[in-house]
N, C-alpha and C positions, 0 to 999 in steps of 0.2 A: 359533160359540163352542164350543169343549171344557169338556165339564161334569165333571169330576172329584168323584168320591165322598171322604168323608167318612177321614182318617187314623184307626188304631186311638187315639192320643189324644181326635182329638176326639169320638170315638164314648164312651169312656168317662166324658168331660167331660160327654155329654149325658146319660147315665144320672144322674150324682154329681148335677147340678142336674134332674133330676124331682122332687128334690122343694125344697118352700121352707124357704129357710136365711134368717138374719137378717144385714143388711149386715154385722157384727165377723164371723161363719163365711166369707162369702163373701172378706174381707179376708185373715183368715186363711189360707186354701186361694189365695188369689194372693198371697201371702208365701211358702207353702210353696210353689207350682211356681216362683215369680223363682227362691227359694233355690238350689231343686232346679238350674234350666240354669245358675244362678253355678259352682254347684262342677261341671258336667258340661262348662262352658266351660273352669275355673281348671283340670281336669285334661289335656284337649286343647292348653291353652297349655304346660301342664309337659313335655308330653310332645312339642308343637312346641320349647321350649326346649332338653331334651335331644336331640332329633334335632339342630338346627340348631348345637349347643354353646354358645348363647350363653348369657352370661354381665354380669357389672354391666361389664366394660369394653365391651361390644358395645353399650349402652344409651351411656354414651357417648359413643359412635362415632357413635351415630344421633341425640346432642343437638347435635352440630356440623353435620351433616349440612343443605344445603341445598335445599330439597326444591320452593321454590315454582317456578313458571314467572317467566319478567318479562313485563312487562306494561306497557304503556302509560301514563300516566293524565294525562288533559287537564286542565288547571286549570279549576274551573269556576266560576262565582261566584252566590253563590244570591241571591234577591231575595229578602227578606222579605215 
């Protein structure tokens, strides 16, 4: 097994909890990092968006779109 050291987040994450926080701080501080990768994601999608040009007709284009496989399905009949 490859043991892999510790990312500079999570290093800094171990420092922030040395010491004891009350459950509302620890909430708070996972409020704030969710926050944080929302708009670190909502800017990568903006900017997948303007690369790719897509646009509300490209959305769509991908609500018509057929995406499942097919699939069999056996009638089954269940016992109670």
């Amino acid at each position: 097994m490859i043991q892999q050291g510790l990312t500079n987040l999570q290093l800094e994450l171990i420092k922030l909890f040395q010491f004891d926080l009350t459950d509302k701080q620890l909430l708070e501080i996972k409020s704030m990092l969710s926050k944080y990768f929302v708009e670190q994601l909502d800017m990568e999608m903006d900017k997948l968006w303007d690369a790719k040009k897509w646009d509300e007709k490209t959305i769509e284009e991908w609500s018509r779109e057929h995406m499942r496989t097919k699939q069999s399905f056996i009638n089954r009949s269940f016992i109670p």
